[in-house]
TILO-523137 format. One record per residue (C-alpha): residue number from 1; residue in one letter; chain; x, y, z. Coordinates in Angstrom, 3 decimals, padded with zeros to 6 digits. Example, Ala and Ser with C-alpha at 12.3 -4.5 7.8 and 13.67 -1.06 7.14 Angstrom:
% TILO-523137
<n: 1 res: a chain: A c1: 012.300 c2: -004.500 c3: 007.800>
<n: 2 res: s chain: A c1: 013.670 c2: -001.060 c3: 007.140>
***
This chain:
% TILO-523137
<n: 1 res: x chain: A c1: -000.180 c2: -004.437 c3: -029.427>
<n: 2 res: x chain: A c1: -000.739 c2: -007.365 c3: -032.023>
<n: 3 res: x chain: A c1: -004.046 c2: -007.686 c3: -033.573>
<n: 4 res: x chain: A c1: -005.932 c2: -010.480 c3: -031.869>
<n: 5 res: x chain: A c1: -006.480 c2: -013.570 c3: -034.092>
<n: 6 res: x chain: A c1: -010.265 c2: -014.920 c3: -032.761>
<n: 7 res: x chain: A c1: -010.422 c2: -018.967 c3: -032.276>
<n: 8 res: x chain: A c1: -013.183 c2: -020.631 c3: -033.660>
<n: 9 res: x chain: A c1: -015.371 c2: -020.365 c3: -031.209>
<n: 10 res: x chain: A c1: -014.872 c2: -016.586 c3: -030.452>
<n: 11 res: x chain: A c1: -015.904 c2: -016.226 c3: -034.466>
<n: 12 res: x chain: A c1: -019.617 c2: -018.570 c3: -033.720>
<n: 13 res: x chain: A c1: -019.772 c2: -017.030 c3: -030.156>
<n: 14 res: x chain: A c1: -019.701 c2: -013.304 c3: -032.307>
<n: 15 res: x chain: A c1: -022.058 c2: -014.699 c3: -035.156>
<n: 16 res: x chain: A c1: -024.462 c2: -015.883 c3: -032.401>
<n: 17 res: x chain: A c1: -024.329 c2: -012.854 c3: -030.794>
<n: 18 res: x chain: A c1: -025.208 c2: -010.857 c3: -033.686>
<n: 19 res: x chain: A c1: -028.227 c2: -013.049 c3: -034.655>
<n: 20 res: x chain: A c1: -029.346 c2: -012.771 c3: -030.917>
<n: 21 res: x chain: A c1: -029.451 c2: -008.896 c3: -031.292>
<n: 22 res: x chain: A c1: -030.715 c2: -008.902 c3: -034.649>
<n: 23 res: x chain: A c1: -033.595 c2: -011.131 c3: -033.811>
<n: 24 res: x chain: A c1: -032.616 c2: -013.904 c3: -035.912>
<n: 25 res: x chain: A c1: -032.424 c2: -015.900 c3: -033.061>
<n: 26 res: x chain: A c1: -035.219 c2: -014.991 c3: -031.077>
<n: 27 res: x chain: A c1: -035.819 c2: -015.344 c3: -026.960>
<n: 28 res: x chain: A c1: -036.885 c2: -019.174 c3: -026.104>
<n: 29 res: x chain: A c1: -035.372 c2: -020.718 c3: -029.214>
<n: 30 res: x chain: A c1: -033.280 c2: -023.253 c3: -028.772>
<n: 31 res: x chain: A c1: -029.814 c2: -023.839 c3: -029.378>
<n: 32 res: x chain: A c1: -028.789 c2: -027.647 c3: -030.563>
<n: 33 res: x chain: A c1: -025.146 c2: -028.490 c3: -030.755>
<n: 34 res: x chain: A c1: -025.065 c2: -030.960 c3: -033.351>
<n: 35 res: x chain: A c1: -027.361 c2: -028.456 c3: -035.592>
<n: 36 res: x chain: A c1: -024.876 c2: -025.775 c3: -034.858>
<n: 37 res: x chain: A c1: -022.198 c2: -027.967 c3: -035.415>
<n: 38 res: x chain: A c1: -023.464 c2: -029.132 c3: -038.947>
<n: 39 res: x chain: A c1: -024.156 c2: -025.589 c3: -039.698>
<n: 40 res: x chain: A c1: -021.158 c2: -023.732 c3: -039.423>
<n: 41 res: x chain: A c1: -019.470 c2: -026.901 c3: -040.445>
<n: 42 res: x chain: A c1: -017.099 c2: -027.591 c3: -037.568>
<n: 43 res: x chain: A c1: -017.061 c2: -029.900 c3: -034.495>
<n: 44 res: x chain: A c1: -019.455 c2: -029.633 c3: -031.280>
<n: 45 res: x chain: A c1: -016.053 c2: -028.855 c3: -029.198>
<n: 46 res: x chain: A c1: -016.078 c2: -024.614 c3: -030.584>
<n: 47 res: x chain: A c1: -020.010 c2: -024.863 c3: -030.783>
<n: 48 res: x chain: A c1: -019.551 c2: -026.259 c3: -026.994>
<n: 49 res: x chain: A c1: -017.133 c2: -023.968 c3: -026.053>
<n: 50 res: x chain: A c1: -019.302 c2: -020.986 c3: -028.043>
<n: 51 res: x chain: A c1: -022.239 c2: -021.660 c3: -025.894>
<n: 52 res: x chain: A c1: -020.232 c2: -021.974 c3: -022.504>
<n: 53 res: x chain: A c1: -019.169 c2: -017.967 c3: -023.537>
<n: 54 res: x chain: A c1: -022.816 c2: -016.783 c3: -024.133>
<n: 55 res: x chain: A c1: -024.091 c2: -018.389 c3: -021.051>
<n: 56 res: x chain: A c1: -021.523 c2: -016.355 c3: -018.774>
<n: 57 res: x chain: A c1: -023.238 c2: -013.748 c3: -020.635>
<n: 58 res: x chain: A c1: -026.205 c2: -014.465 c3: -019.323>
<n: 59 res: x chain: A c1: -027.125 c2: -014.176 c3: -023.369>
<n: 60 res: x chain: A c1: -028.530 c2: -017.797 c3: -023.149>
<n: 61 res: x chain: A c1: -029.160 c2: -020.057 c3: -020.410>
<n: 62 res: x chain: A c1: -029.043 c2: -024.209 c3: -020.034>
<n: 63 res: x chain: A c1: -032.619 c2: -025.346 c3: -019.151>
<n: 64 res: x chain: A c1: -033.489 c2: -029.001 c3: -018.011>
<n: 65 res: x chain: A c1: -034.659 c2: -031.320 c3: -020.922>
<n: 66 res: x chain: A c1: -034.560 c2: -028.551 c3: -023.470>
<n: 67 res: x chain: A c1: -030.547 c2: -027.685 c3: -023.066>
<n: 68 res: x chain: A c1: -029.452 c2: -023.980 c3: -023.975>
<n: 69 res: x chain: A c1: -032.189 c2: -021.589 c3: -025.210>
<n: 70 res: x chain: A c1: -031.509 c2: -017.990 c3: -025.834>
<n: 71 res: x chain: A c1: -032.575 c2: -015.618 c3: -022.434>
<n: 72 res: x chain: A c1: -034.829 c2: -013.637 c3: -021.472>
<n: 73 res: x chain: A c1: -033.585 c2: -010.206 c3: -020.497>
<n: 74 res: x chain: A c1: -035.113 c2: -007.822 c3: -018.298>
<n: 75 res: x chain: A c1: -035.074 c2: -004.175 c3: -018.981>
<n: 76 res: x chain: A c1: -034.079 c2: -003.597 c3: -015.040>
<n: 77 res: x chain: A c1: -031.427 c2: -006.077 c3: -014.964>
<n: 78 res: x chain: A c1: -029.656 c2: -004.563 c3: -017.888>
<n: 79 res: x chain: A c1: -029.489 c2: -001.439 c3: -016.265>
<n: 80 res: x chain: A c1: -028.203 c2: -002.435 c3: -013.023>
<n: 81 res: x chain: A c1: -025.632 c2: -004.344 c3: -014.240>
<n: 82 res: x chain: A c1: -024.286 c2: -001.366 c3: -016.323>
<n: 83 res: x chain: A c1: -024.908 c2: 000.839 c3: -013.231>
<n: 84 res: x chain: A c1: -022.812 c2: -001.442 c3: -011.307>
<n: 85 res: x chain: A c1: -020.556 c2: -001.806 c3: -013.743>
<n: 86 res: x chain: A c1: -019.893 c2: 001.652 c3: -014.148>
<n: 87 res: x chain: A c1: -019.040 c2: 002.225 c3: -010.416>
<n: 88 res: x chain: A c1: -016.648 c2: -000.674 c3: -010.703>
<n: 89 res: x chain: A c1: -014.788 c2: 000.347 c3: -013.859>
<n: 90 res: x chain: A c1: -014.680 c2: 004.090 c3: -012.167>
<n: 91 res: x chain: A c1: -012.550 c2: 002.555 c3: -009.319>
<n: 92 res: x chain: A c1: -010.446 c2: 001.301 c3: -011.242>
<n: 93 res: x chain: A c1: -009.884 c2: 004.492 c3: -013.407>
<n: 94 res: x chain: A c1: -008.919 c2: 006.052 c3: -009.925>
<n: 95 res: x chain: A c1: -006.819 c2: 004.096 c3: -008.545>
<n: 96 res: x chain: A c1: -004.787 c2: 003.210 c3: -011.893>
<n: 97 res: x chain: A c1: -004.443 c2: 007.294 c3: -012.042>
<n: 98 res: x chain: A c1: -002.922 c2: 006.930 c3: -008.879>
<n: 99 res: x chain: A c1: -000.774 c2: 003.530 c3: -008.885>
<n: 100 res: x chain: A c1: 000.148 c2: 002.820 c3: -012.928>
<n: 101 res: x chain: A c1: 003.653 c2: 002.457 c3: -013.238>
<n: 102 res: x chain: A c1: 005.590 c2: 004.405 c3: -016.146>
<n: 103 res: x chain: A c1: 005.468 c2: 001.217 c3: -018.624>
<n: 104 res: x chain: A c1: 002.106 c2: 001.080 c3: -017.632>
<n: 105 res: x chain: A c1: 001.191 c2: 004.288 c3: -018.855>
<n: 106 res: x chain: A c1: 003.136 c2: 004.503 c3: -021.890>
<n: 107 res: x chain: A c1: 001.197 c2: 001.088 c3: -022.758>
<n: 108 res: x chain: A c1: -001.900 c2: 002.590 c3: -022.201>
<n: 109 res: x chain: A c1: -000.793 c2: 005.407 c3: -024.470>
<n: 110 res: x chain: A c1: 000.056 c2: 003.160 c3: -026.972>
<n: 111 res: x chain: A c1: -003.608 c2: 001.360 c3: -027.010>
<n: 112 res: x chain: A c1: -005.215 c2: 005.025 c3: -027.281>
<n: 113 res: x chain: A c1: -003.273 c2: 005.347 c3: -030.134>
<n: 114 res: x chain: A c1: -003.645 c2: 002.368 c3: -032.096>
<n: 115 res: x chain: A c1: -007.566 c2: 002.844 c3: -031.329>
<n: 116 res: x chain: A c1: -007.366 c2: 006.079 c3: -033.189>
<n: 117 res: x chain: A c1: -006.286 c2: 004.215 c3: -036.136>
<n: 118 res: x chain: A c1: -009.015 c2: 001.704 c3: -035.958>
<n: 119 res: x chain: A c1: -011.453 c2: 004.343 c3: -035.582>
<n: 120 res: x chain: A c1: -010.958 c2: 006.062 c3: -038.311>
<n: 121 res: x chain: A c1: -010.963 c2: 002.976 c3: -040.278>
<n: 122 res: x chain: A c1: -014.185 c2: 002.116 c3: -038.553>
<n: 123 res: x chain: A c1: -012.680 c2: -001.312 c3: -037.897>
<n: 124 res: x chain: A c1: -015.152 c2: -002.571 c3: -035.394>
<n: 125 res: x chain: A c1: -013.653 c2: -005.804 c3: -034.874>
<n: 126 res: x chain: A c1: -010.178 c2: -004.473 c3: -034.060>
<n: 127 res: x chain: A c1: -011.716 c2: -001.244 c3: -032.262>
<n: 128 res: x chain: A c1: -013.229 c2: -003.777 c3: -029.988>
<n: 129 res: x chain: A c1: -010.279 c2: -005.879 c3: -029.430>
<n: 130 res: x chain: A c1: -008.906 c2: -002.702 c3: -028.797>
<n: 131 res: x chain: A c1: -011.655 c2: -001.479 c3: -026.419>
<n: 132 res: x chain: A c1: -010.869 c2: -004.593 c3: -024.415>
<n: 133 res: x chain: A c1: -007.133 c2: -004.389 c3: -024.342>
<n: 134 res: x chain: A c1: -007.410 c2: -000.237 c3: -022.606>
<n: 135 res: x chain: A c1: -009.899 c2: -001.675 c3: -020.218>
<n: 136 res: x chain: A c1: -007.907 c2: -004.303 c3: -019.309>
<n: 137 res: x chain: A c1: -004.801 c2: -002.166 c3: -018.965>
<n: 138 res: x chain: A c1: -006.838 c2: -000.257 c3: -016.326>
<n: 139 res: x chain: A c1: -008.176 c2: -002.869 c3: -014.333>
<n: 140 res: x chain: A c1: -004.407 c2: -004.504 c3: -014.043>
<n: 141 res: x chain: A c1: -003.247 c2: -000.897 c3: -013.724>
<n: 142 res: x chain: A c1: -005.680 c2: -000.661 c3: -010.072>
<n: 143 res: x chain: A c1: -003.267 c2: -002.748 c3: -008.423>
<n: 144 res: x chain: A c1: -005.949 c2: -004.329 c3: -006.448>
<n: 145 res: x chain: A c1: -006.436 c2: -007.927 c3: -007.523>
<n: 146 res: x chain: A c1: -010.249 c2: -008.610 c3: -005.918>
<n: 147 res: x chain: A c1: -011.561 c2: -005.362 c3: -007.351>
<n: 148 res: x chain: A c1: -009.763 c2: -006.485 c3: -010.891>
<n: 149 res: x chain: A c1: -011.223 c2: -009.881 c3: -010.747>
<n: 150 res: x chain: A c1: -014.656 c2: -008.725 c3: -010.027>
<n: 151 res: x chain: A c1: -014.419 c2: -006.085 c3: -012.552>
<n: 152 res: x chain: A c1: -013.496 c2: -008.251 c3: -015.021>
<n: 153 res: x chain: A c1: -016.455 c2: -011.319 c3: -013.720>
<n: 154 res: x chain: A c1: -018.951 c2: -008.633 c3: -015.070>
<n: 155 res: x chain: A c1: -017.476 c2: -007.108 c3: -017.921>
<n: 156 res: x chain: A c1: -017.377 c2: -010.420 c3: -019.426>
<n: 157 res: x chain: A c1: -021.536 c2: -010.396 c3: -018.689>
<n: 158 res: x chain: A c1: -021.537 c2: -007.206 c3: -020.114>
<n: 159 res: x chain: A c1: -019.353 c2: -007.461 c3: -023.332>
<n: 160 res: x chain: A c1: -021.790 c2: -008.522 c3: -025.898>
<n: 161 res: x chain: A c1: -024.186 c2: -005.327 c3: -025.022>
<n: 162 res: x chain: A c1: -021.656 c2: -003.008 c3: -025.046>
<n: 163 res: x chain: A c1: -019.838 c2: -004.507 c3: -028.030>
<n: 164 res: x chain: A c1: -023.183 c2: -004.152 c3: -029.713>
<n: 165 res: x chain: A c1: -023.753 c2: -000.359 c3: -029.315>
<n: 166 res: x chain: A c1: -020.563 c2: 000.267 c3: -031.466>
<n: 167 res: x chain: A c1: -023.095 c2: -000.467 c3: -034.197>
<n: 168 res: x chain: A c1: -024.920 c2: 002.309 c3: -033.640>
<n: 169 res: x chain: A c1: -023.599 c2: 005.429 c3: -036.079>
<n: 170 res: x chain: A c1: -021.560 c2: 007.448 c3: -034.955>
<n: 171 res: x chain: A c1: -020.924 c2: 005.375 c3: -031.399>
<n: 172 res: x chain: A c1: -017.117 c2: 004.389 c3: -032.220>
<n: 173 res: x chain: A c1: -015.707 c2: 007.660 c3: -032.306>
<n: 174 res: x chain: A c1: -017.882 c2: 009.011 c3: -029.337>
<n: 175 res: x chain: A c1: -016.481 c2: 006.109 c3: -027.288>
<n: 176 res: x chain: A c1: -012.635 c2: 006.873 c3: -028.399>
<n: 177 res: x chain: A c1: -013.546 c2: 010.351 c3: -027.268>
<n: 178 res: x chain: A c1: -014.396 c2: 009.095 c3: -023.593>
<n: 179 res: x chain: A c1: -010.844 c2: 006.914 c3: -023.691>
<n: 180 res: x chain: A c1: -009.293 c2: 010.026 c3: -024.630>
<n: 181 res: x chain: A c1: -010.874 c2: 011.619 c3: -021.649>
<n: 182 res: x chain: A c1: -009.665 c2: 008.726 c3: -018.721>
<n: 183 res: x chain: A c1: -006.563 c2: 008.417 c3: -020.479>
<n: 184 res: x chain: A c1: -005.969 c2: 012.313 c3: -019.898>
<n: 185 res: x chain: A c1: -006.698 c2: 012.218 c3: -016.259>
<n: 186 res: x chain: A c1: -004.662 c2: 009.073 c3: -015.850>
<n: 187 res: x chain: A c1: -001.458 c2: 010.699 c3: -016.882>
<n: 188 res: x chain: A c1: -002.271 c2: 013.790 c3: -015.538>
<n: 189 res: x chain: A c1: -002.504 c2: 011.930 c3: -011.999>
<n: 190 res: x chain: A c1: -006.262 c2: 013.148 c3: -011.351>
<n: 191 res: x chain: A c1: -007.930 c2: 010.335 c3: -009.629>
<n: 192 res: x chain: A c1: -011.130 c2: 011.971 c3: -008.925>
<n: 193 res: x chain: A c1: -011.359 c2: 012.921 c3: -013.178>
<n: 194 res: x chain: A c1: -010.536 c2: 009.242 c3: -014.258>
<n: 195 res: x chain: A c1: -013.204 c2: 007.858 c3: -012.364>
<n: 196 res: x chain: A c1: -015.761 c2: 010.129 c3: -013.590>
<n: 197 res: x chain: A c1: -014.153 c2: 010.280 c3: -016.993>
<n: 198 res: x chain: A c1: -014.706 c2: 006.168 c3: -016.749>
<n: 199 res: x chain: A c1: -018.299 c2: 006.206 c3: -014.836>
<n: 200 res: x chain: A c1: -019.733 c2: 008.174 c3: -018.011>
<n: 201 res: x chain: A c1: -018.016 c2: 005.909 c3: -020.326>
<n: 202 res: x chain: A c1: -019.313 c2: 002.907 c3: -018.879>
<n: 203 res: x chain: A c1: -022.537 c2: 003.774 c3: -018.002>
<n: 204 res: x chain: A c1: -025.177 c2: 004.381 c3: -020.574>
<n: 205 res: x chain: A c1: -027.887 c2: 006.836 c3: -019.984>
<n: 206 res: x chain: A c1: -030.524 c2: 009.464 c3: -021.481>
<n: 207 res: x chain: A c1: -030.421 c2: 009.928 c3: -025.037>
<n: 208 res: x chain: A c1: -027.158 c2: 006.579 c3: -025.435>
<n: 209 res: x chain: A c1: -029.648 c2: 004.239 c3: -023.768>
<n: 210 res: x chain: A c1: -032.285 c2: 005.310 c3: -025.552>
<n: 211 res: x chain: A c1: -030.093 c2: 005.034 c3: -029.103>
<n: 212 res: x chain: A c1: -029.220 c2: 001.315 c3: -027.880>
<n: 213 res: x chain: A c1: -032.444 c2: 000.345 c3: -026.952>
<n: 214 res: x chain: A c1: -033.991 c2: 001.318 c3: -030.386>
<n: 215 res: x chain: A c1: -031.477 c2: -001.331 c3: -031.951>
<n: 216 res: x chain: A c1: -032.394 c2: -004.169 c3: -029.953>
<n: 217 res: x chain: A c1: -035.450 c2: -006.295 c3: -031.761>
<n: 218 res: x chain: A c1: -039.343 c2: -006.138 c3: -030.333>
<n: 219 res: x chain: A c1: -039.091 c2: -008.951 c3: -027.403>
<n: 220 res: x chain: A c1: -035.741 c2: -008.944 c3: -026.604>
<n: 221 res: x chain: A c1: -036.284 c2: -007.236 c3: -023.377>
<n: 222 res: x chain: A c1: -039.106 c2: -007.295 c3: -020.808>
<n: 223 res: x chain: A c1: -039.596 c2: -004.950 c3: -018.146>
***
């Protein structure tokens, strides 16, 4: 698997991420394209195209007269959205460990083991694209084109959170352990153990939630 090469507006969409979760850019503050624009130096069409990326995310949202302002997020939507998430992404484990083809599973094999490189390098950049590329090969792996496109609908809502807890310590190699874990019962055809393999991956809870919740800044979420 080449090493993905992020467009401009992937690399503002990232840095606007960050200073979302950092509380740089704090909830209600407004996001101006031609002061982004003359910030980072570029044109308004990444900046555009940046903004269009963290509004799927439901990280900002477009309001009349005042234009895209950085969201509110509620403590219970953030959990259900994981919790639905995980059942989704379970389904998918199950039914790839049922229907992946041979070159399917040697490429999935192949992405475990190029993660293990990036882990150890604690590359979180290219553990990410990474991260993406083995949940992808699952989701095409289902065979089942509406569960892989509604899969997919909210893992792109979900991608900035969960690409933020790899910033917690310790968090990379705990989540190459879980691939390790689907990826097992994949190959070993055990539908029943990739889905719950995946469904604890996915979805945070106890003591993970907690660790990911301490990171966020004060006002970030409301209950």
């Amino acid at each position: 698997m080449s090493k993905h090469n992020p467009t401009r507006a992937d690399q503002l969409r990232r840095t606007l991420e960050e200073e979302i979760f950092t509380g740089r850019l704090k909830p209600g503050d407004r996001l101006d394209e031609q002061s982004l624009a003359q910030r980072f130096n570029v044109s308004r069409t990444p900046v555009r195209e940046a903004l269009r990326q963290l509004s799927a995310s439901h990280l900002i949202e477009v309001r009349p007269r005042q234009g895209a302002v950085v969201a509110v997020i509620t403590l219970p939507r953030l959990i259900e959205m994981f919790e639905i998430m995980a059942e989704l992404e379970g389904m998918c484990a199950r039914l790839a460990a049922r229907r992946m083809t041979e070159a399917e599973r040697h490429a999935l094999q192949t992405i475990i083991a190029e993660a293990d490189q990036f882990a150890e390098q604690v590359d979180l950049d290219a553990y990410y694209t990474n991260n993406r590329q083995f949940h992808d090969a699952i989701y095409n792996g289902s065979h089942n084109h509406v569960l892989e496109e509604m899969t997919r609908s909210l893992h792109n809502r979900t991608a900035p959170y969960r690409r933020h807890q790899l910033n917690r310590p310790g968090r990379i190699h705990e989540s190459l352990a879980e691939h390790k874990k689907v990826v097992e019962a994949i190959l070993a055809v055990d539908p029943e153990a990739a889905g719950k393999a995946m469904n604890r991956h996915v979805n945070v809870q106890g003591d993970v939630f907690a660790d990911f919740l301490s990171t966020l800044p004060t006002g970030y979420l409301t209950s």
